[in-house]
C-alpha positions in Angstrom: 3.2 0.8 -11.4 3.2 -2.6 -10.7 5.5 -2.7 -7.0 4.2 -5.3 -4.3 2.8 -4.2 -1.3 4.5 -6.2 1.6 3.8 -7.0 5.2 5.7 -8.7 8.1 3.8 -11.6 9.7 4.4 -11.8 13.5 4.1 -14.4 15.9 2.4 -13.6 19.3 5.7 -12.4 20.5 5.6 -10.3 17.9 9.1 -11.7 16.4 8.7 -11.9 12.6 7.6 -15.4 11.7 7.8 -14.4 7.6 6.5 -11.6 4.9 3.6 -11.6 2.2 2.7 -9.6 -0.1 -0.9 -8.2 -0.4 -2.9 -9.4 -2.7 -4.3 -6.0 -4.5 -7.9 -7.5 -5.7 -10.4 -5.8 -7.8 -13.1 -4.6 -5.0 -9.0 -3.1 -3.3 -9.1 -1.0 -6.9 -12.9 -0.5 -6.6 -12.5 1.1 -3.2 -9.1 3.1 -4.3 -11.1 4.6 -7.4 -13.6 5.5 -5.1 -11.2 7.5 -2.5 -9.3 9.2 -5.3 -12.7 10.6 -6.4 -14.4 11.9 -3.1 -10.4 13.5 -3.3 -10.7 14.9 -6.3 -14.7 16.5 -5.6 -14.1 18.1 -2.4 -10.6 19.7 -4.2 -12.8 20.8 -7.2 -15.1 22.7 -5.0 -12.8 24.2 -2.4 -11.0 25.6 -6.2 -14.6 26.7 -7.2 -15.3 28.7 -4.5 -12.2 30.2 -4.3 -10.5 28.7 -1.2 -7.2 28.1 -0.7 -6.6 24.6 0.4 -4.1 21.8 0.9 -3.3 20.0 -1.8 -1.4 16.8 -2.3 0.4 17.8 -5.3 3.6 15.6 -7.4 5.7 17.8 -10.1 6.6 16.5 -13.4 10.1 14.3 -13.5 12.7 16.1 -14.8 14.0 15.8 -18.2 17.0 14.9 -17.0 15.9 12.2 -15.1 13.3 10.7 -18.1 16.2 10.9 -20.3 18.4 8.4 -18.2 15.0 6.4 -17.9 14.8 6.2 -21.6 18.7 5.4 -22.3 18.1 2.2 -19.4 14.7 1.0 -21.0 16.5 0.9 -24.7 19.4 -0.9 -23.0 17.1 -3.4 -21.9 15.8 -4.0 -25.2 12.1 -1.4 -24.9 11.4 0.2 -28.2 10.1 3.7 -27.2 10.6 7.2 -27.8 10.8 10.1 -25.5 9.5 8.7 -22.1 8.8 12.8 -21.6 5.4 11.8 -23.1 3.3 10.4 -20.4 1.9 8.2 -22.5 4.5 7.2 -23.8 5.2 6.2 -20.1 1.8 4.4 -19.6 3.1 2.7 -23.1 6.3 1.1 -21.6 4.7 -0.1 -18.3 2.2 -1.8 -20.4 4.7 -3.5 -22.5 6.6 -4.6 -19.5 3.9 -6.7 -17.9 5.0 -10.5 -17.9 8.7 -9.9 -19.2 11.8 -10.5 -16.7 12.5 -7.5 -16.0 9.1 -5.9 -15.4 10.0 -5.4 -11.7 13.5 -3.6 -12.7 11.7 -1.5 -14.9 8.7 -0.5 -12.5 11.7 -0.3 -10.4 13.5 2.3 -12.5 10.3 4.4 -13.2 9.3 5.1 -9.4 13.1 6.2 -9.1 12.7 8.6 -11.6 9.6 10.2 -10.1 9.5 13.1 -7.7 8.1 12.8 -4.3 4.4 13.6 -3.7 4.0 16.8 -0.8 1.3 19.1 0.7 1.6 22.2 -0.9 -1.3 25.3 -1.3 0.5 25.8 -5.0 -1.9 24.5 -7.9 0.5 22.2 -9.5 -1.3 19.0 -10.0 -0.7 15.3 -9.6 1.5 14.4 -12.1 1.1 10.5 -11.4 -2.5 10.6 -11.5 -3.2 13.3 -14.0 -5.3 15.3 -12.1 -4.7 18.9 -12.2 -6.9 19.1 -8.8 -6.3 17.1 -5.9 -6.0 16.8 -2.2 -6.2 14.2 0.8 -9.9 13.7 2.3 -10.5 10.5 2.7 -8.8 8.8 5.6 -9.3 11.3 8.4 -7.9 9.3 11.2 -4.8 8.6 9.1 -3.7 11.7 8.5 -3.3 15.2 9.9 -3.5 17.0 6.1 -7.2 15.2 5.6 -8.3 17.3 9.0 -7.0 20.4 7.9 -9.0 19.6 4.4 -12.3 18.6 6.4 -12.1 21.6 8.2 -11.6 23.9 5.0 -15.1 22.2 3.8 -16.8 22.5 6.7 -16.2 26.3 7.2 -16.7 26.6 3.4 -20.7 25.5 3.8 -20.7 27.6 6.5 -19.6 30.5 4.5 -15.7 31.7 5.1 -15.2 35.4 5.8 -12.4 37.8 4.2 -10.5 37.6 7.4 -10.3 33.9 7.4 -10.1 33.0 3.6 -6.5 35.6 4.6 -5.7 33.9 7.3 -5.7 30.2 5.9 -3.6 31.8 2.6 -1.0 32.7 5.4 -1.3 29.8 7.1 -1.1 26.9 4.8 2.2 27.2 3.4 3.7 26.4 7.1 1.4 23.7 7.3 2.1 22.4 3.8 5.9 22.0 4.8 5.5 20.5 8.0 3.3 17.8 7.1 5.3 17.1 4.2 8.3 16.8 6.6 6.3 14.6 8.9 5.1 12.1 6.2 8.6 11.7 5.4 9.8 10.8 8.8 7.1 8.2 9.6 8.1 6.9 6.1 11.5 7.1 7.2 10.7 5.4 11.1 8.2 2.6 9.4 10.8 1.6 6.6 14.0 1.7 9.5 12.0 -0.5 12.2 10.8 -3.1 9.4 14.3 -3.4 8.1 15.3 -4.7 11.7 12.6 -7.0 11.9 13.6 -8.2 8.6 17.6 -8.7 9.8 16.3 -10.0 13.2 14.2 -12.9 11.0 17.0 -13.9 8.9 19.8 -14.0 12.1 19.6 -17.6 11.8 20.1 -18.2 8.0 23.3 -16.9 7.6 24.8 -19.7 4.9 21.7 -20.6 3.5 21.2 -19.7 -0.5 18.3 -18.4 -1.8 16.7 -16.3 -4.9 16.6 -12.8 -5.4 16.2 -10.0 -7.6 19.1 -7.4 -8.6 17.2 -4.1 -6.9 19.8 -1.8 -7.0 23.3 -1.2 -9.2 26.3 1.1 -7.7 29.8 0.9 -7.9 30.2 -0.8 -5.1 27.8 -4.2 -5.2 24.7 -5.1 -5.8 21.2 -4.6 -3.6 19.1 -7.7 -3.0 15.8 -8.3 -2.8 14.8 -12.1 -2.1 12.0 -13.4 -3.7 10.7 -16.1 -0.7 11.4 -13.4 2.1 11.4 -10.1 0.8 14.1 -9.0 2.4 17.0 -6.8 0.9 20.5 -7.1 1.1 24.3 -5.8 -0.3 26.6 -8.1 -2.0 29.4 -6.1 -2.0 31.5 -6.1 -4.9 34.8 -7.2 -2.7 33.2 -10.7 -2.3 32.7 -10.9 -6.2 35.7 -12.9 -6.5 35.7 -14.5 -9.8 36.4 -10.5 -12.2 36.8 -7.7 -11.8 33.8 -5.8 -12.3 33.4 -2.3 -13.1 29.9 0.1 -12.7 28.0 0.8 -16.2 26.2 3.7 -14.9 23.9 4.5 -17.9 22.9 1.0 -18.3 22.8 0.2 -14.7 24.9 -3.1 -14.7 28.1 -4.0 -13.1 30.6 -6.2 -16.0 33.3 -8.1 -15.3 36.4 -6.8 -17.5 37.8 -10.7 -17.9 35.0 -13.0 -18.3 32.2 -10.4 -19.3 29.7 -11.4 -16.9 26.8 -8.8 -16.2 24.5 -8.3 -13.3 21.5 -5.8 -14.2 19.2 -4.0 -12.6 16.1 -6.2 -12.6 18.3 -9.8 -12.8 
């Protein structure tokens, strides 16, 4: 998936003075390929010994949700078939590099992903199509990598009955209470850089500048702009010049008189 990583410049007062997005070089993908492997070694021999372990595990999408992702990609002109074929996945994302709408389709297909968790269950990582995976690196990071350091370390010490029981009890507690932790950081991180971002752009109400259509309901539009990065509502109310009604399938809102469309991705 091709989705911009950005960050808020501050000034020494720590006001936000503008945003950029990270530049995601090759030695970035050099270092990432090397995390996801020490990840996917230490989960391989926790499996082989027989040790139950935390895992960072992401389901399959539903069909449901594939099929909907299928019906917008045709809509926007994408030749495929099933997007329930992986590949066929890894096919469209490929084809969307350099066209308009890359972002909205990028967009579309994290949406219709399920959320990664901690989980003892061997279910796999659907997104990186490993069937054996867990969170090592980053130690200082993250509580989950402790509780997997820890599982190593007592496995080359050699793990008794009682505690090899003891950890199968344990772990499923754990599993849902980092899981619910990850998501409120997520939730704390995303809320207090949204109020930088509105604190920033106090003093450009009235100015015009470009965006990207981000999100489609019945009610407006979601705005991301391209120079700040910052997302916004248009509401449909202030869309004086139609009437315009909510194409859920194909994600657009159409005005009934003048059949103007604004899409997902515009």
């Amino acid at each position: 998936l091709t989705l911009p990583e950005v960050k808020i410049d501050l000034d020494k007062n720590g006001h936000v003075a503008g945003a950029h997005v990270v530049e995601n070089t090759e030695s970035h993908q050099i270092i990432e390929e090397f995390m996801l492997s020490a990840n996917e070694a230490v989960a391989e021999r926790l499996r082989d010994k027989d040790i139950h372990f935390l895992r960072r595990i992401h389901q399959s999408p539903s069909l449901r949700k594939l099929k909907a992702l299928t019906e917008f990609v045709k809509e926007l002109g994408y030749n495929v078939s099933s997007l329930e074929s992986r590949f066929e996945l890894q096919k469209l994302l490929n084809m969307s590099v350099g066209r308009p709408d890359q972002h909205a389709v990028n967009f579309a297909t994290l949406r219709s992903l399920q959320r990664a968790i901690y989980s003892p269950m061997d279910e796999g990582h659907y997104a990186l199509a490993s069937d054996c995976y867990c969170h090592f690196t980053s130690p200082i990071r993250r509580y989950p990598d402790l509780v997997v350091h820890r599982s190593l370390r007592e496995s080359r010490q050699g793990m008794d009955a009682d505690r090899r029981a003891e950890l199968t009890e344990d772990l499923p507690d754990v599993a849902r209470h980092t899981s619910e932790r990850e998501r409120r950081a997520n939730d704390a991180e995303r809320e207090l850089v949204q109020w930088k971002k509105v604190r920033f752009m106090a003093d450009k109400v009235g100015d015009e500048f470009q965006g990207y259509v981000t999100g489609v309901s019945a009610f407006g539009l979601y705005i991301e702009l391209i120079e700040h990065f910052v997302e916004g509502m248009v509401h449909v109310s202030t869309m004086a010049d139609d009437y315009y009604r909510f194409v859920e399938r194909a994600h657009v809102l159409r005005g009934e008189k003048n059949g103007r469309v604004f899409r997902l991705g515009d």
